[in-house]
C-alpha positions in Angstrom: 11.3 -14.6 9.7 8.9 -13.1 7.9 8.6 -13.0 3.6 9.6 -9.4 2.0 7.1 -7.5 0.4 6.9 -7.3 -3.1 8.2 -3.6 -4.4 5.5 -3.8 -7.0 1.5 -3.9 -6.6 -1.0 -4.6 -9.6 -4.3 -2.4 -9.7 -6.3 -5.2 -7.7 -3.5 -5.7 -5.0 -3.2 -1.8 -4.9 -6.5 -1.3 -4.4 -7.1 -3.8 -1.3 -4.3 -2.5 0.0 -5.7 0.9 0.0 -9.4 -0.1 0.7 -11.0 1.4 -2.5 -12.6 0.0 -5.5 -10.1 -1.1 -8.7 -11.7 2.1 -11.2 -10.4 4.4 -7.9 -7.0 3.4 -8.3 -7.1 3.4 -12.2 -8.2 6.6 -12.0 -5.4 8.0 -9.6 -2.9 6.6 -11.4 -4.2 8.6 -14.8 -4.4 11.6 -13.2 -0.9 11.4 -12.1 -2.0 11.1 -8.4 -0.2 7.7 -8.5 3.0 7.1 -9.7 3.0 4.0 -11.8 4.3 1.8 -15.2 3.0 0.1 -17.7 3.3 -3.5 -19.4 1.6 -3.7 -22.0 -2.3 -3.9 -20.6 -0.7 -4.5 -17.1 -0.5 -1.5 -14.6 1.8 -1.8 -11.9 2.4 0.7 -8.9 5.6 1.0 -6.3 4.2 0.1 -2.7 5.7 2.5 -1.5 2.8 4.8 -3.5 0.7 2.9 -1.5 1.7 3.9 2.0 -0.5 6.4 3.9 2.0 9.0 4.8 3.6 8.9 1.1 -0.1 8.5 -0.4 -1.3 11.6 -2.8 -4.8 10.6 -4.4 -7.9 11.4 -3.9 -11.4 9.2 -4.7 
């Protein structure tokens, strides 16, 4: 059986997920191209964002 995924991916994680560097994903998410929250300092992005066929950003 295999572990669930986390529903929630940090700016690193997002960004190896999606195969671009950290300030690509920073700058989607401020530009509204990713949804996301913040904690304090800490940015934090649904996986499902993350997804190729749900995936609106560009680099």
């Amino acid at each position: 059986m295999t572990e669930p995924q986390p529903l929630w991916a940090d700016i690193k994680q997002a960004s190896q997920l999606m195969g671009v560097a950290d300030h690509v994903v920073r700058r989607a998410c401020h530009r509204g191209q990713l949804p996301y929250k913040k904690f304090g300092r800490k940015i934090i992005i649904p996986r499902t964002a993350l997804q190729p066929e749900t995936a609106n950003y560009e680099n």
